[in-house]
C-alpha positions in Angstrom: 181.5 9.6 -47.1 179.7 6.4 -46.4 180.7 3.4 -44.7 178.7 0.4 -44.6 180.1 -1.6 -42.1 179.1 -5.3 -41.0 180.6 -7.3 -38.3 180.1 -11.1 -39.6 182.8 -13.1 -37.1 182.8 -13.4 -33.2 186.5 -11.8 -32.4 186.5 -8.0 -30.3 187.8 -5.8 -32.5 189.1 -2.5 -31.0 186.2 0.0 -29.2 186.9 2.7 -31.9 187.1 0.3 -34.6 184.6 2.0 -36.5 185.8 5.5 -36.1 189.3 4.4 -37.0 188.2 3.0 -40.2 186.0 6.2 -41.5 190.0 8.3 -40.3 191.9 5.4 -42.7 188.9 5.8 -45.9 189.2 9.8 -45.0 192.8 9.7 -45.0 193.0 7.3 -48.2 190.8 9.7 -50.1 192.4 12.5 -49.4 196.2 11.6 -50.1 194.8 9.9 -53.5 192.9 13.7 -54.3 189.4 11.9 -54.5 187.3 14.8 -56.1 184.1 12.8 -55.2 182.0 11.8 -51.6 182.5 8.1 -51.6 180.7 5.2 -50.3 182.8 1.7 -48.9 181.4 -1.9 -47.5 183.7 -2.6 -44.9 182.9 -6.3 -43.8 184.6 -8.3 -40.6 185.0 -12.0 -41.4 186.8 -15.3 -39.8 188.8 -17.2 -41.2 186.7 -20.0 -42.7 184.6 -17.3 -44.6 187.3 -15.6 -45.9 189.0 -18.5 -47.1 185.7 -19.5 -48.9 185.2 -16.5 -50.7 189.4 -16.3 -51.5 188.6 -19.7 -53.2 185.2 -18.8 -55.1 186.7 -15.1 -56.0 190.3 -15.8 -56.6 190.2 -19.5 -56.9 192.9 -19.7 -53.9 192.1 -22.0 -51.5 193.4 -20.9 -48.3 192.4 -17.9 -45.7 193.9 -14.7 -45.9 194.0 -11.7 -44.2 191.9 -9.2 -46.3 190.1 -9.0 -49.5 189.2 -5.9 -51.6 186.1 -6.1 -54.7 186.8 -2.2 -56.6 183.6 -1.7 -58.2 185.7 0.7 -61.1 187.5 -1.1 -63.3 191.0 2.2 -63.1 193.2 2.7 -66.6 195.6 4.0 -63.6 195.4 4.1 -60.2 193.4 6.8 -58.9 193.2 8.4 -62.2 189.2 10.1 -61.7 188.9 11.0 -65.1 187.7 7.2 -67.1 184.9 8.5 -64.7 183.8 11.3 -66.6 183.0 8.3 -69.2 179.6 7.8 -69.6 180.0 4.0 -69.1 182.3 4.3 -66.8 180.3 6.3 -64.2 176.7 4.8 -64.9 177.8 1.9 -62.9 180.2 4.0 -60.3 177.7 6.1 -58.7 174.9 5.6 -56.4 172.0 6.8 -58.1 170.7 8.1 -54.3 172.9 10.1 -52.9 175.7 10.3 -55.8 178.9 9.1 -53.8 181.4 7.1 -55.9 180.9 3.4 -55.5 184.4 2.5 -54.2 183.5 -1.1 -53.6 183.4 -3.4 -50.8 186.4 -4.4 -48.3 186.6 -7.8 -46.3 188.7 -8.0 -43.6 189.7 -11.5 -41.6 189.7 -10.6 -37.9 190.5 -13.8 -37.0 194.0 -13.4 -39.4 194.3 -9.7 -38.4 194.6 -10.9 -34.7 197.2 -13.0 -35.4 199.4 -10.8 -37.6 199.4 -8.2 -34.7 200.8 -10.3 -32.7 203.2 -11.7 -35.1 204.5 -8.4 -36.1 203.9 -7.0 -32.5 201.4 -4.3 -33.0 198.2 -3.5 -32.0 195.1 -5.0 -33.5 194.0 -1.4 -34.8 197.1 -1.0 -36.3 196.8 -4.1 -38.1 193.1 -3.2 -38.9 194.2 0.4 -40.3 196.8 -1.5 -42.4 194.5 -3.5 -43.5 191.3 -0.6 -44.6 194.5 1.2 -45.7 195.7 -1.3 -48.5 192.7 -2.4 -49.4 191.3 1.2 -49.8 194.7 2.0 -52.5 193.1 -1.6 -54.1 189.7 -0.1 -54.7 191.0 3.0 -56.4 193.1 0.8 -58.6 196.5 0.0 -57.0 198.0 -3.1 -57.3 201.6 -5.1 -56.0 202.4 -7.6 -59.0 205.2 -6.1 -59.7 208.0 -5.1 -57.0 207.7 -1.4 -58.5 204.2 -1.3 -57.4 204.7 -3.1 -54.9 207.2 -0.2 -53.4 204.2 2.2 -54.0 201.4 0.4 -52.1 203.9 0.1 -49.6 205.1 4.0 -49.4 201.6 5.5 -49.4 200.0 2.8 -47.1 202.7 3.7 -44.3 202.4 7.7 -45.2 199.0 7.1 -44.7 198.7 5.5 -41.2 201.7 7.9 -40.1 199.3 10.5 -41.0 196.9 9.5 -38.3 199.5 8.6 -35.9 198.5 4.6 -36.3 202.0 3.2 -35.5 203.7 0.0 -34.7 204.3 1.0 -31.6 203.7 -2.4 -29.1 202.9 -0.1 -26.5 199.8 0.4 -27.9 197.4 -2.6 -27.6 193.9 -1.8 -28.6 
């Protein structure tokens, strides 16, 4: 797996921050069955730039907390085989080293901060929440719908209980 990560914004984020996020992609991957090696952009942002790419990309024009650009456009979520299209995968693999193009993941540290605090947590665990939805977004997930919704939400907190990332206030790193 390969994670491209770029730290754009001037907020600490947590000393393991990077190792966290490859256990969150890892963990993703592998509750989702990914047959493939996979390759993610993980990129840290303020506010201000995430807001100006929420209102170029999704014409909303306020900050928010995380953005996620899939680079495969799923007939179901997490459903590998419109990859064995020839279309399909032409553009979903890097021609290099073969990994599946996920796509790219941009996280407000700025907002992330602020949630923690909000909801009490760590800024990890709001950074694993984060990586976590966003991940179940590049392989196709969505929450329009309060059905989905109740998915995103199911697998995102199996996901993090999985690594032991949890809300407990205790931990503050």
């Amino acid at each position: 797996m390969t994670l491209n990560l770029e730290n754009e914004q001037n907020h600490e984020l947590p000393s393991d921050c990077e190792e966290t996020a490859r256990q969150v992609i890892r963990q993703v991957l592998a509750s989702e069955n990914c047959p493939y090696e996979a390759e993610v952009n993980l990129t840290f942002v303020d506010n201000d730039e995430i807001h100006r790419l929420n209102r170029e990309f999704r014409q909303i024009d306020r900050a928010t907390d995380v953005l996620s650009f899939p680079m495969t456009d799923w007939e179901s979520p997490a459903n590998y085989s419109c990859l064995e299209d020839d279309e399909t995968a032409a553009g979903s693999f890097n021609p290099e080293t073969g990994e599946l193009l996920l796509g790219d993941i941009v996280i407000s540290v700025e907002r992330a901060n602020e949630q923690a605090k909000e909801y009490g947590h760590s800024l990890k665990r709001e950074i694993s929440f984060l990586i976590a939805h966003s991940m179940l977004h590049l392989l196709g997930y969505d929450h329009m719908v309060p059905e989905e919704a109740a998915v995103m939400e199911q697998k995102q907190e199996a996901i993090l209980q999985a690594l032991g990332i949890t809300r407990d206030p205790e931990v503050r790193s």
